[in-house]
Each structure stands twice: as C-alpha cells, then as structure tokens.
N, C-alpha and C positions, 0 to 999 in steps of 0.2 A: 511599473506603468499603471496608471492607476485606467479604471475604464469607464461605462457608460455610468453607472449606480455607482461607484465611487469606493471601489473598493480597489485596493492596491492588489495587482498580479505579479505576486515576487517568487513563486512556487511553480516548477515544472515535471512531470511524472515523465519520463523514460521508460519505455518498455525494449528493452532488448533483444526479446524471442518470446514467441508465443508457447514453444516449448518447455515441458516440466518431467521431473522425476516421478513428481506424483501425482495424482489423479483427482484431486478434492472435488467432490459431490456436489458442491454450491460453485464451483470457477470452470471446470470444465467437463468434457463430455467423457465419458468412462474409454472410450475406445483412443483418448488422446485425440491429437490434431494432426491432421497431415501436412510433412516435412514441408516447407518453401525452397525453393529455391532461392540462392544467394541474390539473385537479381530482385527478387520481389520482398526481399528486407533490407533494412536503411544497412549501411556498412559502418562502421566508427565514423570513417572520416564523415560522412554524410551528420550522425548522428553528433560528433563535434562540432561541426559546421552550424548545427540548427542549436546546440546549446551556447556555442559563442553568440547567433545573435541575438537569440533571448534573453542573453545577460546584456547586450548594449541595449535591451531594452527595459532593465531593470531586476529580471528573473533572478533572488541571491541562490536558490535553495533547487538542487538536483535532489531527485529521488530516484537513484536507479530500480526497474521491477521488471517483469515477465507476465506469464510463464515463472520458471527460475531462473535468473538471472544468472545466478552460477553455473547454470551448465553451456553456458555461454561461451565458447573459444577464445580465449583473450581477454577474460573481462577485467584481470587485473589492469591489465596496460588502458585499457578503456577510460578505467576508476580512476589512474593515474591524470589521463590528459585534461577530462572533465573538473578533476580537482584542482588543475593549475590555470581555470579561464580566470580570466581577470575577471572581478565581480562576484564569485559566484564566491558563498559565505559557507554553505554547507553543502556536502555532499553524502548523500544517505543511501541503504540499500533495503530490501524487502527483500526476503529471504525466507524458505522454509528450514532453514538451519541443519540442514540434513547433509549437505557437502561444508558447515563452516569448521570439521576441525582441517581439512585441508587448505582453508581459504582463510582464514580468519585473522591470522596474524600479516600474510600478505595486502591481506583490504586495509587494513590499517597499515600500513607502511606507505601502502600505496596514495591516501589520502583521504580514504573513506571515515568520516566521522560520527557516524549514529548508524547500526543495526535494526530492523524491525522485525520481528521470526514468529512465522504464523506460528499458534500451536493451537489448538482447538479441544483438547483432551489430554490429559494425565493417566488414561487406562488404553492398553497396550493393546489391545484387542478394539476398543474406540475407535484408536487412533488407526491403526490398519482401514478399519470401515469409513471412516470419514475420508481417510486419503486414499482409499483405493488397496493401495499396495505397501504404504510407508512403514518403515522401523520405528518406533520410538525413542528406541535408545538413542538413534542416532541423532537425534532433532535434541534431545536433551544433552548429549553430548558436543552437539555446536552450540548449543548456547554458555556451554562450561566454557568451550571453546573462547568464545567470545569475549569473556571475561577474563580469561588469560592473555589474550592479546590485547587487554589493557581498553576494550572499548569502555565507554560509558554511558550514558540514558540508556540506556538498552531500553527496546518494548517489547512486548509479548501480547501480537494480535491475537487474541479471542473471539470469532463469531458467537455470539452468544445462540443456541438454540434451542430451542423446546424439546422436547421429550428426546434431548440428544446431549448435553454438556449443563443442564441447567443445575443438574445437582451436584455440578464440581466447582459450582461460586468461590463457595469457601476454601478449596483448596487451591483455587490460583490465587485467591486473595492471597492467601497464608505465604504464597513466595514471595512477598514484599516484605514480609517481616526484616529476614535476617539479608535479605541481598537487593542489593539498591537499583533496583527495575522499576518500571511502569508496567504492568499488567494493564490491556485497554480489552475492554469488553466490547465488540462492535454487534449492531444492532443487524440480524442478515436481511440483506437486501433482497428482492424479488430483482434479479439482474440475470441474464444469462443460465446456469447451471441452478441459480435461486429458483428462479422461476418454476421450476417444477417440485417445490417442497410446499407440504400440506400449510392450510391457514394457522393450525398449531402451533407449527414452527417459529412462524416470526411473533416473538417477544420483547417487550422492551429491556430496556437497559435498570429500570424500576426496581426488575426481580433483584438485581444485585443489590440496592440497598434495603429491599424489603429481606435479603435472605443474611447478610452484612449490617443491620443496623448501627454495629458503632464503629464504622467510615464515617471522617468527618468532611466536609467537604472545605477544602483548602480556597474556597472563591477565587479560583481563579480558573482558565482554559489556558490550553495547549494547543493552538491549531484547532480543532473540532471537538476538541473534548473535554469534558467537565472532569476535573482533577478532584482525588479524593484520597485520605491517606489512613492507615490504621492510626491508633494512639502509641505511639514508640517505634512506629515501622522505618525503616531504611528504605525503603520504596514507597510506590505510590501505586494507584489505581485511576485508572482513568475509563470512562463512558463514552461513547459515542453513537448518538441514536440518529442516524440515516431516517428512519422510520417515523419513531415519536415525537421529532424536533428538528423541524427543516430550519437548514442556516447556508442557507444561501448566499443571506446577505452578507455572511463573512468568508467566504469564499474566497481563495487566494490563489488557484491554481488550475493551472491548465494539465492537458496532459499529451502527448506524443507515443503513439502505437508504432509497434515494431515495423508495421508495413508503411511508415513515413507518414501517417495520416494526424493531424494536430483536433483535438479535442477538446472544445472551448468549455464544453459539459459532459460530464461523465454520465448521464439521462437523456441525451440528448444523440438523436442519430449525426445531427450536420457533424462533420467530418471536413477539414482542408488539407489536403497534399501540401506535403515540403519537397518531395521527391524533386530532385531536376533546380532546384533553385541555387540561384548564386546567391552571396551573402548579400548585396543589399534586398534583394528580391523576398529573402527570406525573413530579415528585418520585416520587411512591408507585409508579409502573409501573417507572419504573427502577431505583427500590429493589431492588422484587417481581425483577427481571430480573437482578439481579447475583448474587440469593442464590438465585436457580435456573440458576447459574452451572456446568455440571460441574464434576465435577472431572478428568476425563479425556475425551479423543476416545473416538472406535472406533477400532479397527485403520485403517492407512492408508498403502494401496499401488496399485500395479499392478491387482489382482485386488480390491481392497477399496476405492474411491471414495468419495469424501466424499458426506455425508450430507446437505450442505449444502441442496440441493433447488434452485440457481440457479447461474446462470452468474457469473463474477467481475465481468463487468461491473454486474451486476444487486445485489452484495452490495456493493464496495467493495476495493477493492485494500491 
C-alpha cells in the first residue's frame, strides 16, 4: 500500500511479548518488566488476524520480535501459521540467539526464512554487562546453531557504542571473512533504555569505516542500510545510521506492539489499537495508520530522544 509521501508499506514488525531473558542496557529497564496478563496481550489468533489483513493490504514481509520472541509459549506454531498467509513473501525473526540451538532447526521447518541475532560484543565479561545477565557462549552457539539448520542471510545486529564496543570494529568485521553473514553495525538511538546513556556514547556509523578502511562499499542498501564488503569476504557488512542519516523517506514499515497497539512510527508516540477488531474493521485501521504515516521523525540525538513513549522492548526491535 503505498501512502501519503509515496512510499510503498510492504513491511510489518510483530512484537510477541515484552518479555526477555536478558536485560540489555539500551532496551530495557534492569529490574525487567512486569508480567501482563493474558488478556492485556494480542493472543496468536488475534495477532494472525491483524497479519492476514495487512497482507490484503499489501504488507509481503513479517518480522517477528520482543522482548524475545523465543521465550514465547508456541511460537513455533505461530512462525508456522504467519508463514502460510497468502501474500506474505517473507517471514523473519530478531532474536538474541541465546535459546536458537533449541529452536533453530524448528523455525526453519516451520517457515521462518532470515534470522537477525543481536550481539553487541565478543568479550565475555562485555557481553554479561551490556545484557545484564547473558552467557556468551550461548548467543555464539545459536548462531552456529543457525547455520546448521541450514538458515541463510543471517545478520548480526551491532549497536555500535562508544567507550563500550568501538574497539571490536574489526573483529566483527573479520566474521565476514570466512562465513557468509551480514554483520550491521546500528547507530544507538536515544529511545527508551538509550535515553539514559552519556552524549559519548552515540557515535556514528563513520568510525567503522574510518577504523575498516578497506570496506569497499557495494553501492547498494538493504532496507536501511548501506552495504559494504571485505575484498574476498563471504559476507558483507552493512551500516545503519538512525542518528547521522535520517531516511524516512524510504521507509517501509510499520510496526505492531505486543499490547495490540499498531505503530505508524517508531518516534512517534500516536499509537492505534487493533484489540477487539474483526477483519474488515482491521483492514480499515491499518489502512487509517499507514496514511497517517509521517512523513519525517523529530530531530534525533543525544539532547533530542525519541518520542517514542516505550522502551524497545515494549515496541519491537
């Protein structure tokens, strides 16, 4: 569906539960969230319902996310129904990779076609402080995971941060060498759990080719991100600067919070309930939502925080 500024909305974020295993510093609040009630989260069929009429109205592309998605009761069967709507071209999941050697081969069966698995650090002791509580090993062993269950594009989201992951550039670059990944460096957002990190922190996406110089950039994007490849690499690298390069105006996706609430912008507080709709009803609100779509954020920095009005874990990653 294309909408006001002329950009096609073929992209929808699903968030499943606000709940997570780990704690990350920039998504949510250290003490966790407290539990909902079954009544005050969408149930599958509610969340089938809202992804069938979004694909009558063009949506090809699911992105399931959280919280984590995988500690979600049933989410293979979920993976499954969403993957057989008529329309719908791809089905993808965000993931901290920490439950996929249990899940990995299953999601793939089930119908899930692209993985996305935060990692944010390579040092064990890091990665603990930035998740709170998380293993390493085990986030590196769903991504082996992964690979054995025969996925492919794989990505490896990155928050890039200052005086926190800047000096392991090169060694996520270096996992593109020999295994055929995207590494995506994202630029951290002043959003929710962001919002309280020093002006230091937020860095561009810049340093990786000033710390990388010979990335060559492939001229082309992926959804938000400027691709970029070693010389002989099996992977790629990709940028994504939130921050240093607003692109609004290719914008492609809406998103759907676990509490039923439909998100025309991810900076943007307006909010529209799905809760309670029947399907043409629902059709008509997501219509209404796409063509009250902005056309631009607010300013967005250090001093200027998203408008969002929730934590990342609460909107969808």
């Amino acid at each position: 569906m294309i909408d006001n500024y002329g950009r096609n909305i073929d992209y929808m974020r699903i968030s499943v539960t606000e709940l997570c295993n780990l704690r990350c510093r920039y998504c949510m609040p250290e003490e966790g969230v407290a539990k909902r009630s079954h009544k005050d989260i969408m149930s599958f069929e509610e969340i089938v319902s809202a992804a069938e009429a979004a694909a009558h109205l063009g949506i090809r592309k699911l992105r399931i996310t959280g919280g984590e998605p995988l500690v979600c009761r049933g989410i293979v069967a979920l993976c499954r129904e969403l993957a057989s709507i008529e329309g719908i071209e791809e089905l993808c999941i965000t993931t901290n990779g920490t439950l996929l050697v249990d899940f990995a081969r299953e999601l793939r069966e089930a119908g899930v076609d692209r993985l996305n698995i935060s990692l944010d650090t390579l040092n064990p002791e890091k990665y603990r402080y930035i998740t709170r509580l998380g293993n390493l090993d085990e986030a590196l062993a769903g991504i082996d995971a992964a690979f054995e269950a025969g996925f492919t594009g794989i990505k490896i989201n990155n928050v890039l941060t200052g005086g926190f992951n800047d000096d392991e550039i090169e060694d996520f670059v270096a996992l593109t060498r020999d295994r055929d990944l995207e590494v995506r460096f994202i630029e951290l957002m002043p959003i929710g759990g962001g919002i309280g990190f020093d002006p230091e922190n937020f860095i561009s996406c810049r340093h990786v080719l000033e710390r990388v110089p010979e990335l060559e950039s492939l001229e082309m994007s992926d959804g938000v991100a400027n691709i970029y490849r070693l010389p002989g690499a099996k992977g790629r690298v990709g940028l994504i600067r939130p921050i240093s390069c607003e692109f609004c105006d290719s914008c492609n996706k809406i998103r759907l919070t676990a509490d039923g609430m439909l998100k025309p912008c991810l900076h943007s507080d307006r909010e529209i309930s799905l809760r309670g709709k029947g399907p043409g009803e629902l059709e008509d609100v997501i219509r209404s939502a796409i063509l009250e779509k902005p056309e631009t954020r607010s300013r967005l920095d250090a001093d200027n925080p998203s408008r969002a009005g929730r934590d990342m874990n609460m909107i969808g990653g």
